[in-house]
N, CA and C of each residue as an Amber inpcrd file, in Angstrom:
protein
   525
  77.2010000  96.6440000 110.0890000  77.7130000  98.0000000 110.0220000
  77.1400000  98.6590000 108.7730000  76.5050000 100.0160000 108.9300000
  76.2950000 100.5830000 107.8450000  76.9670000 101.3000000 106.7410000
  76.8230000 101.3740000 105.8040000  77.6260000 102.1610000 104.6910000
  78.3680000 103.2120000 105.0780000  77.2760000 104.3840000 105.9630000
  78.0320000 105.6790000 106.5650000  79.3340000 105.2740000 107.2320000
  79.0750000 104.6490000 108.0940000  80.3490000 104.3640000 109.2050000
  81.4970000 103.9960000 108.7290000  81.4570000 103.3350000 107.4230000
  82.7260000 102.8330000 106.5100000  83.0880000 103.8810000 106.1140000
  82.3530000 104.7280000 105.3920000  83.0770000 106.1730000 105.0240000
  83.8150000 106.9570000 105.4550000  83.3980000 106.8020000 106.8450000
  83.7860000 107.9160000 107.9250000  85.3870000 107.3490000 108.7330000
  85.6170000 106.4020000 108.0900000  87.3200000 105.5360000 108.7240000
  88.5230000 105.9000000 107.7260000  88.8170000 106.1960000 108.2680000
  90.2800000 106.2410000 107.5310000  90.6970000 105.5660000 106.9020000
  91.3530000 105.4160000 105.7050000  91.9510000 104.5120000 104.8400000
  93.1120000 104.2200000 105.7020000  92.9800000 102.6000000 105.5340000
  94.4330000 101.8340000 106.2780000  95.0360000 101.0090000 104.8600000
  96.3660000 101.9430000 104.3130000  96.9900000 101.0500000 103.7850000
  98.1030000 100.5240000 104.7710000  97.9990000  99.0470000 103.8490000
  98.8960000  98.1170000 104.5120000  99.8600000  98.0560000 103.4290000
 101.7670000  98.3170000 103.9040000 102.5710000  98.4610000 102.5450000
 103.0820000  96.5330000 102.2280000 102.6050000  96.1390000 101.5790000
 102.4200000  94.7990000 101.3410000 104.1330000  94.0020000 100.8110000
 104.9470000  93.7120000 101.7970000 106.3750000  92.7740000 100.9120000
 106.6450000  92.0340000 101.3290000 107.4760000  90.9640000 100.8340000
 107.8990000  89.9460000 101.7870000 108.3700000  90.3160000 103.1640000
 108.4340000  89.3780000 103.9530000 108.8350000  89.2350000 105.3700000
 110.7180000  89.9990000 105.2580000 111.1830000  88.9090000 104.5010000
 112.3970000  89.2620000 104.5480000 113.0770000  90.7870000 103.6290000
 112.2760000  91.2810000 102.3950000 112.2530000  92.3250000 102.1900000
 112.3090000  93.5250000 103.1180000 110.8630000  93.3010000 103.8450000
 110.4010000  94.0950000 104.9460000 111.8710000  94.6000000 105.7930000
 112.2840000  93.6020000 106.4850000 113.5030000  93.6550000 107.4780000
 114.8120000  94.4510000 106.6060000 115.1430000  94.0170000 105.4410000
 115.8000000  94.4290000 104.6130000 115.7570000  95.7250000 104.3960000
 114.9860000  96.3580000 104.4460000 114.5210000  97.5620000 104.4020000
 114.3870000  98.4690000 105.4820000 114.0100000  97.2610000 106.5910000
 113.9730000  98.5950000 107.8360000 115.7180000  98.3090000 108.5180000
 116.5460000  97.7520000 107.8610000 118.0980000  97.6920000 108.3440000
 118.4820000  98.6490000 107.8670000 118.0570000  98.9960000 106.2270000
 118.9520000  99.2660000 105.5530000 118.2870000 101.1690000 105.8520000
 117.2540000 101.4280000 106.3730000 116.8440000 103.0710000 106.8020000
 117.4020000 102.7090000 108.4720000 117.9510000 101.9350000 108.7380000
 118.4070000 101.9710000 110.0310000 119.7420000 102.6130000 110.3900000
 120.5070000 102.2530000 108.7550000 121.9030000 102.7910000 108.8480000
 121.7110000 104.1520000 107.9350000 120.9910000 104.2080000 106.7180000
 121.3020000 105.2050000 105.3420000 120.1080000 106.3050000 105.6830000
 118.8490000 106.0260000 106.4280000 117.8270000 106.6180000 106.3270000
 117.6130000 107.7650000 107.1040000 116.5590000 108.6770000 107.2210000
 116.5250000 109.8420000 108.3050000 115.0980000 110.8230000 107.6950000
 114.4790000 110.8970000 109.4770000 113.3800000 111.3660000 109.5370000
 113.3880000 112.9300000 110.1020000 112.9560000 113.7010000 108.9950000
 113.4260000 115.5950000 109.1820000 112.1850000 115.8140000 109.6760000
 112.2120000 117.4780000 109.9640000 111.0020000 118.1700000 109.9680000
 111.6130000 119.6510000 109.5750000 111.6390000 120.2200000 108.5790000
 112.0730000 121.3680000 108.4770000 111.1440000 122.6430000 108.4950000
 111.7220000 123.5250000 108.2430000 110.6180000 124.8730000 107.7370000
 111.1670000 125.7520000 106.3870000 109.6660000 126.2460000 106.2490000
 110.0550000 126.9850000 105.6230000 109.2660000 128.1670000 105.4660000
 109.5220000 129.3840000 104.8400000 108.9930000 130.7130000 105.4380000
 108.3880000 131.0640000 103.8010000 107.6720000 131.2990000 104.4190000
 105.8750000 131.2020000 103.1430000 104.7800000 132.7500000 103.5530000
 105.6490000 133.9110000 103.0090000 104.9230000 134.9670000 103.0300000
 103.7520000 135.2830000 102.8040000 102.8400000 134.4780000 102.1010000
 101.7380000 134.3600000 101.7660000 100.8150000 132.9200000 102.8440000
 101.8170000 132.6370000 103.6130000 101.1090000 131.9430000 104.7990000
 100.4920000 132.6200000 105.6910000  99.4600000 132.0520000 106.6980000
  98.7550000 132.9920000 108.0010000  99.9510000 133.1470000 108.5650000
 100.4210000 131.7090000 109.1040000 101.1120000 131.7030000 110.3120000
 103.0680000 132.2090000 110.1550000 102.9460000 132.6390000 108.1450000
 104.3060000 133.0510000 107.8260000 105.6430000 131.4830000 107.5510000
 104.6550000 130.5830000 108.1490000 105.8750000 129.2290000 108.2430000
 105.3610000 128.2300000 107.7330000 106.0090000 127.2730000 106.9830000
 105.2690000 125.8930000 106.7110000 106.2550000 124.4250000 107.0830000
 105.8530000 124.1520000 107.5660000 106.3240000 123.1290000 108.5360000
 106.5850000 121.9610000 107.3800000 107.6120000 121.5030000 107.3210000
 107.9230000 120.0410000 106.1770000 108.4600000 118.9630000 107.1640000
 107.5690000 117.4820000 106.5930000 107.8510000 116.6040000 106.8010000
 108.8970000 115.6380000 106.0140000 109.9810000 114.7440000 106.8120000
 110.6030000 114.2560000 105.0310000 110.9450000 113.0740000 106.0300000
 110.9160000 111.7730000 104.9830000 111.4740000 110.4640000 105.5660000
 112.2020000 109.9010000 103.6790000 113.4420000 110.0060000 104.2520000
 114.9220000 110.1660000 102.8620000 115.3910000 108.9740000 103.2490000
 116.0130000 108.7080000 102.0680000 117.2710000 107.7770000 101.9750000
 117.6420000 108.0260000 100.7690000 119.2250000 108.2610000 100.8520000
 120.1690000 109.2080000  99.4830000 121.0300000 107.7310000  99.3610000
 121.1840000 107.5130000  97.6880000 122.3190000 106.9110000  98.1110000
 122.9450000 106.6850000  96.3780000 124.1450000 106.0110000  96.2180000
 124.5540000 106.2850000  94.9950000 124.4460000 105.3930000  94.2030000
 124.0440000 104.2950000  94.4730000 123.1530000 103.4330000  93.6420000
 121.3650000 103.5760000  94.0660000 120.8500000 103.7740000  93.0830000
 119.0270000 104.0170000  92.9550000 118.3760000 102.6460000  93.2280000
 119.1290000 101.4900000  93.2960000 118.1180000 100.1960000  92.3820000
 117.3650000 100.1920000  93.6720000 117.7610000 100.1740000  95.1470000
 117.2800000 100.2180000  96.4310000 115.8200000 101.3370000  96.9290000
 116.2870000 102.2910000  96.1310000 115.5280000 103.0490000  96.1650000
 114.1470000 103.4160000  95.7900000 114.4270000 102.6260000  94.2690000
 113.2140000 102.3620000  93.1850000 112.3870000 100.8970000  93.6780000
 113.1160000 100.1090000  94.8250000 112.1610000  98.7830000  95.5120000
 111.5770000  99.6690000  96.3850000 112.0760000 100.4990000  97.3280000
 111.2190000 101.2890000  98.3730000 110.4970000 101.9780000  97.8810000
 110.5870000 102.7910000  96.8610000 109.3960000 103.1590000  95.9050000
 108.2640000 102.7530000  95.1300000 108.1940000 101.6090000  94.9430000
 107.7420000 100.5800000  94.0560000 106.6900000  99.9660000  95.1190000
 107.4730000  99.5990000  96.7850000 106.5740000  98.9000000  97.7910000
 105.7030000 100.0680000  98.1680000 106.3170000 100.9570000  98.6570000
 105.6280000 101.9070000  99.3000000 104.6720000 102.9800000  98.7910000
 104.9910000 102.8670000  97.3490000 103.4080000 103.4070000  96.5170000
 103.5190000 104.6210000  97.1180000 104.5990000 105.5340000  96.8390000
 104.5080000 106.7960000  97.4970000 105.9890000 107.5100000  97.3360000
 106.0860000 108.8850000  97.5010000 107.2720000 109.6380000  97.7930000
 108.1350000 109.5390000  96.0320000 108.9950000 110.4830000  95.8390000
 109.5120000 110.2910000  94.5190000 111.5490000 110.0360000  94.5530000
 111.7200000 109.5940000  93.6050000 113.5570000 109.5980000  93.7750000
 114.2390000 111.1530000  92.9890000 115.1480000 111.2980000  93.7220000
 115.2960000 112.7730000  92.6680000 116.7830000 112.5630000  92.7460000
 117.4610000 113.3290000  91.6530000 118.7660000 113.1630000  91.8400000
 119.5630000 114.5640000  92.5800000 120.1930000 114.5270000  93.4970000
 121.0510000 115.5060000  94.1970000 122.4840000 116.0930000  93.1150000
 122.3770000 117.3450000  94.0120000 123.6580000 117.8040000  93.0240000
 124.9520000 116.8430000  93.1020000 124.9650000 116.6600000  94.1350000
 126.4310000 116.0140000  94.4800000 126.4180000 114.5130000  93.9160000
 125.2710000 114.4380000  93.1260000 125.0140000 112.7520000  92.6250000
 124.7890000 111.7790000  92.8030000 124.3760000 112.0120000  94.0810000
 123.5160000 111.0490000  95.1450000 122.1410000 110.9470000  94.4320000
 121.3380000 109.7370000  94.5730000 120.1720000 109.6290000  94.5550000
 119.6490000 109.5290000  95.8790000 118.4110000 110.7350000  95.5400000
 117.3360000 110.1920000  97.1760000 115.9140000 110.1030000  97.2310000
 115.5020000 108.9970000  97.7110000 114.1030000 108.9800000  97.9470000
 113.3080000 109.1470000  99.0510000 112.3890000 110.4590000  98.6650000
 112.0000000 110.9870000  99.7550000 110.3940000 110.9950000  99.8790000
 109.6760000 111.0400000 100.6940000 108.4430000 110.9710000 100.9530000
 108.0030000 112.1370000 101.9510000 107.4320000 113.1170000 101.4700000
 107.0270000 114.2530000 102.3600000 105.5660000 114.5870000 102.5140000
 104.5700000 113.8470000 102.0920000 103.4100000 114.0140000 102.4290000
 102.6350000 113.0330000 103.5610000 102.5630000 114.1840000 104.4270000
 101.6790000 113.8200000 105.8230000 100.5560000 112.4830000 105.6190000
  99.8180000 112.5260000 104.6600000  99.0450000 111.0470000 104.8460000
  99.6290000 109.8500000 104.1200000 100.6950000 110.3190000 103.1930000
 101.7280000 109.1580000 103.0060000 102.1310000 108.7490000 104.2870000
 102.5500000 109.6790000 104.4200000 103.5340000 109.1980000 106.0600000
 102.7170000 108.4180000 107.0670000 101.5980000 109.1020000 107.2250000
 101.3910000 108.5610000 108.6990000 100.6380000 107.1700000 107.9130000
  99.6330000 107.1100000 107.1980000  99.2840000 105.4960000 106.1580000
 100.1680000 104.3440000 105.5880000 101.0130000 105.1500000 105.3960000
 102.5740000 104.0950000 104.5160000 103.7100000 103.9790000 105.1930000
 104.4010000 104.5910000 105.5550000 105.5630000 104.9160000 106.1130000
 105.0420000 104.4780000 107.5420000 104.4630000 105.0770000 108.7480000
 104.4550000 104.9380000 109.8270000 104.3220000 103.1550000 110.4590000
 103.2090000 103.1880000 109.8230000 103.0010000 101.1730000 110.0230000
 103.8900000 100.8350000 109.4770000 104.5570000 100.9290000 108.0970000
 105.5640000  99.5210000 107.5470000 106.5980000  99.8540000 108.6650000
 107.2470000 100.9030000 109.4770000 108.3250000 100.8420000 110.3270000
 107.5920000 100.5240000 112.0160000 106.4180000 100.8610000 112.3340000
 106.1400000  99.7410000 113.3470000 106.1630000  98.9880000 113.2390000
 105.6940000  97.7400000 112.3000000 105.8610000  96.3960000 111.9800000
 107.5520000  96.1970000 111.7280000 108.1840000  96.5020000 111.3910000
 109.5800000  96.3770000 110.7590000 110.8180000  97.4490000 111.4540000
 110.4200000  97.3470000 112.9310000 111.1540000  98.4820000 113.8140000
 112.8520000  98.3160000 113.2260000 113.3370000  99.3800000 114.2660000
 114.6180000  99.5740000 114.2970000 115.6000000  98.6180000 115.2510000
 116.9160000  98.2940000 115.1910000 117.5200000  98.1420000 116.3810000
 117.9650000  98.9460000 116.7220000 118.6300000 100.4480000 116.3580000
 119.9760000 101.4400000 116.8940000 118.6150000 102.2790000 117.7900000
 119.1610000 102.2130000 118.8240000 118.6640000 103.0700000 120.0410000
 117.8890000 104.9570000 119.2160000 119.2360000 105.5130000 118.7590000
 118.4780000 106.5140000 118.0060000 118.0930000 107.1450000 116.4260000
 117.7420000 105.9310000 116.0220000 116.7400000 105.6240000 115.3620000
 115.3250000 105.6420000 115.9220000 115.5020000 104.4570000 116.5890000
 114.2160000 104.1860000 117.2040000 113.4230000 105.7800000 117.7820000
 114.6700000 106.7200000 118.6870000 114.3870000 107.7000000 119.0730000
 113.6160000 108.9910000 118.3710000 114.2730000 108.7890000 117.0160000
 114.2940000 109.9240000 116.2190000 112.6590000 109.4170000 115.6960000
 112.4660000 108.3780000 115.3400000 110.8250000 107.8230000 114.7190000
 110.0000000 107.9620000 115.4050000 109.9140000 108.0000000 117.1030000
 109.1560000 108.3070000 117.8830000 108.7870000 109.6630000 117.3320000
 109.3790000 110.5590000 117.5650000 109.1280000 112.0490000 117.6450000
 108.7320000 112.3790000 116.0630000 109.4170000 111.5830000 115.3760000
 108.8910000 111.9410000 113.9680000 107.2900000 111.3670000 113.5850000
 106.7580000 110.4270000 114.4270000 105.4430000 109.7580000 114.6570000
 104.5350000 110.8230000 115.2830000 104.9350000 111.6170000 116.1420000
 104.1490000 112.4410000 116.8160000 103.8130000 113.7550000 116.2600000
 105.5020000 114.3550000 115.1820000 105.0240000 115.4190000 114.4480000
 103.6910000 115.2000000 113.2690000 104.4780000 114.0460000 112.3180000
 103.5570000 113.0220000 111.1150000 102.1770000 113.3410000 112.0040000
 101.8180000 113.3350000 113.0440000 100.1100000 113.0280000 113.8120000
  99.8820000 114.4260000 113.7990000 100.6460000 115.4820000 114.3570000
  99.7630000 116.5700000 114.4120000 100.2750000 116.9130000 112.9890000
 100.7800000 116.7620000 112.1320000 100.2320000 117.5680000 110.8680000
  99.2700000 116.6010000 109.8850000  99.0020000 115.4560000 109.7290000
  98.1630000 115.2240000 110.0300000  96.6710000 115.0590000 110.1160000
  96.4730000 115.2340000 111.6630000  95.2850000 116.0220000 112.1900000
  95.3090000 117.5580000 112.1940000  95.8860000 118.4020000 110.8600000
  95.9250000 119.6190000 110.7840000  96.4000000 120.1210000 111.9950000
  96.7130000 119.9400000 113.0000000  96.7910000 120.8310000 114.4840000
  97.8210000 121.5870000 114.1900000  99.0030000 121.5030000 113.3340000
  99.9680000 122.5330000 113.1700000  99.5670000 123.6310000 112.5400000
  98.1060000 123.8260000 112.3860000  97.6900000 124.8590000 111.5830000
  97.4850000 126.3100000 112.7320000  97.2130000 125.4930000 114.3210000
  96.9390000 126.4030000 115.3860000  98.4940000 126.7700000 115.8250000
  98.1830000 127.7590000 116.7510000  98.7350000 128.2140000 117.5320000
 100.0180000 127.4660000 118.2860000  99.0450000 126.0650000 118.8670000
  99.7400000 125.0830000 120.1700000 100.1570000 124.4470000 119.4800000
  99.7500000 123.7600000 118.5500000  99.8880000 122.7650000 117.4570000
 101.5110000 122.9200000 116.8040000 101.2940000 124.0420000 116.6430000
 102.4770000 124.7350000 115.4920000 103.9520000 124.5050000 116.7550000
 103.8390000 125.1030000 117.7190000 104.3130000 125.1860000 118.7740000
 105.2570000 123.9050000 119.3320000 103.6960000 122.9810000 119.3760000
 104.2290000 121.0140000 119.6940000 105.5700000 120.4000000 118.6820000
 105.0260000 121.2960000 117.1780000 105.6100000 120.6420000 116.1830000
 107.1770000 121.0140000 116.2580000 107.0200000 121.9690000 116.6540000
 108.4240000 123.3220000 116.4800000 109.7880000 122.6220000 117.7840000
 108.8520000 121.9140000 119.5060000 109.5250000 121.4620000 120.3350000
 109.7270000 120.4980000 119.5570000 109.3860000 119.6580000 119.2260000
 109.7490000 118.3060000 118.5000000 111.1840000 118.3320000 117.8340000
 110.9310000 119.3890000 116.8650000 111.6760000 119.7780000 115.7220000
 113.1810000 119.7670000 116.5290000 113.0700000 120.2220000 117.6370000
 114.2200000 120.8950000 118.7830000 115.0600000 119.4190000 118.9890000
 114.3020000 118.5190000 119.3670000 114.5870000 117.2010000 119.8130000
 115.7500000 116.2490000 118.9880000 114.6630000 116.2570000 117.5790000
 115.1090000 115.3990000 116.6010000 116.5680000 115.4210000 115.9220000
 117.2010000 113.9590000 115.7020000 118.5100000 114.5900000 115.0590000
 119.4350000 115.2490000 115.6370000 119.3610000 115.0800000 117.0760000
 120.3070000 115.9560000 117.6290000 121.6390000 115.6400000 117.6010000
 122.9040000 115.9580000 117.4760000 124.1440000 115.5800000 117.7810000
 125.4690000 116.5300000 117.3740000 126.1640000 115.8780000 116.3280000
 127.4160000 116.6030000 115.9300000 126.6270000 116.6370000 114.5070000
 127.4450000 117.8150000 113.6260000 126.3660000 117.9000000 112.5480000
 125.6180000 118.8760000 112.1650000 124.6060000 118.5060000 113.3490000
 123.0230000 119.0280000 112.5610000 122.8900000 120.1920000 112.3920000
 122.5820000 120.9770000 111.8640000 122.3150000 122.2920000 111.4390000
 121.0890000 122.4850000 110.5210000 120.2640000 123.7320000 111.1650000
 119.1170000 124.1690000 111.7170000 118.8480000 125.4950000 110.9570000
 118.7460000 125.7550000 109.1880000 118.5020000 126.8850000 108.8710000
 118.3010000 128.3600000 109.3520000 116.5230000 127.5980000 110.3370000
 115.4160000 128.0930000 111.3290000 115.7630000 127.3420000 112.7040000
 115.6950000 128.6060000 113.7560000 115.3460000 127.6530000 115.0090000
 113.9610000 128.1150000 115.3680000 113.9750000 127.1740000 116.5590000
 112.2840000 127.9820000 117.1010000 112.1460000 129.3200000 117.6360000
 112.9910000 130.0750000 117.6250000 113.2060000 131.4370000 118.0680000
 113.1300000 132.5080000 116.8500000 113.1830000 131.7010000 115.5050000
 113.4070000 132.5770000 114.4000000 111.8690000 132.3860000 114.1670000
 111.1750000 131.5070000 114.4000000 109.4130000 131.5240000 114.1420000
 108.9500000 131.9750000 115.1880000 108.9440000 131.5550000 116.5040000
 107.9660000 132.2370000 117.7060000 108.5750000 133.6450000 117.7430000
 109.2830000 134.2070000 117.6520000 109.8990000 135.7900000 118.0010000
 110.3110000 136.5690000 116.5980000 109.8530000 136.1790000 115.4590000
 110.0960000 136.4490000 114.2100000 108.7340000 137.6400000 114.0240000
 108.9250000 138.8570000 113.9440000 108.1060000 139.9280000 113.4790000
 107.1940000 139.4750000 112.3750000 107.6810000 138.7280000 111.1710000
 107.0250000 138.2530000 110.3020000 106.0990000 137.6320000 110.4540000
 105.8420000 137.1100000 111.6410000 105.0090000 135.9370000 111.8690000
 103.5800000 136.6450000 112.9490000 102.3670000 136.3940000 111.8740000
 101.4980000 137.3310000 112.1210000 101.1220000 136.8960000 113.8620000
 101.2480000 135.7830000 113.7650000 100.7380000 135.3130000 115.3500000
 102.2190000 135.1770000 116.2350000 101.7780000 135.4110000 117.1440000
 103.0780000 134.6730000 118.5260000 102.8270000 133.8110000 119.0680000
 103.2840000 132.8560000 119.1160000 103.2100000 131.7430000 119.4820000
 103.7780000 132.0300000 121.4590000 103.1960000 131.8210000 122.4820000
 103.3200000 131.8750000 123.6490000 104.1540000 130.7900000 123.8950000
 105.5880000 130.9160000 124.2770000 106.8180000 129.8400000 124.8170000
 105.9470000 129.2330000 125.9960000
């Protein structure tokens, strides 16, 4: 294989911990953890919106937090008003390089979990592969968004009706 062709691959990190760490970790985002996609409205954007990725875990002891930080070579801990600590990771090639493989290798058991990582795997891909920058792209990301997290609870700043039908928003996105 030549030099070029190595260049041209994607960096594959592998997030490197013990076996039993590993599991430890994907239990413990099984019960405390959660995969968002929010927005936010960026006047100086084309499309008026910027789409956020976040994979959190808040909690009121840090020491857990600062090992998932420490393995995962990524995302920062911040402290919440209410005095929670949380560590969050919101950048797209973190995510889909670090985050995405250590939780394929180290899946979930709760049914929606598992559910919610799917769809959060598919947004993580098109932003990404930039595609949320288009039209359809933006669109894919926005149904997703609809999906995720659904239940008692959740509450939704933005819906997809406040971006596709929003005057502000130089483009329209076709439902």
């Amino acid at each position: 294989m030549n030099r070029d062709n190595q260049q041209e691959r994607p960096k594959q990190f592998r997030v490197s911990v013990p076996e039993k760490i590993g599991w430890y970790f994907a239990g413990f985002v099984d019960g405390e953890g959660s995969f968002n996609i929010s927005l936010r409205y960026k006047q100086d954007y084309k499309q008026k919106w910027q789409p956020v990725l976040s994979f959190n875990v808040s909690q009121r002891d840090i020491t857990i937090l600062i090992l998932m930080k420490r393995h995962f070579k990524c995302g920062i801990i911040k402290r919440r008003k209410d005095g929670l600590y949380s560590y969050d990771v919101t950048n797209p090639t973190a995510l889909q390089e670090r985050i995405i493989p250590f939780f394929n290798k180290y899946n979930f058991f709760s049914n929606n979990k598992k559910y919610n990582f799917s769809l959060f795997k598919r947004a993580v891909k098109i932003m990404y592969d930039k595609r949320h920058l288009t039209d359809e792209g933006l669109k894919e990301l926005l149904e997703i968004r609809e999906k995720i997290n659904k239940g008692k609870g959740r509450t939704r700043k933005y819906t997809i009706s406040d971006v596709l039908e929003s005057p502000e928003t130089t483009r329209q996105v076709p439902i």
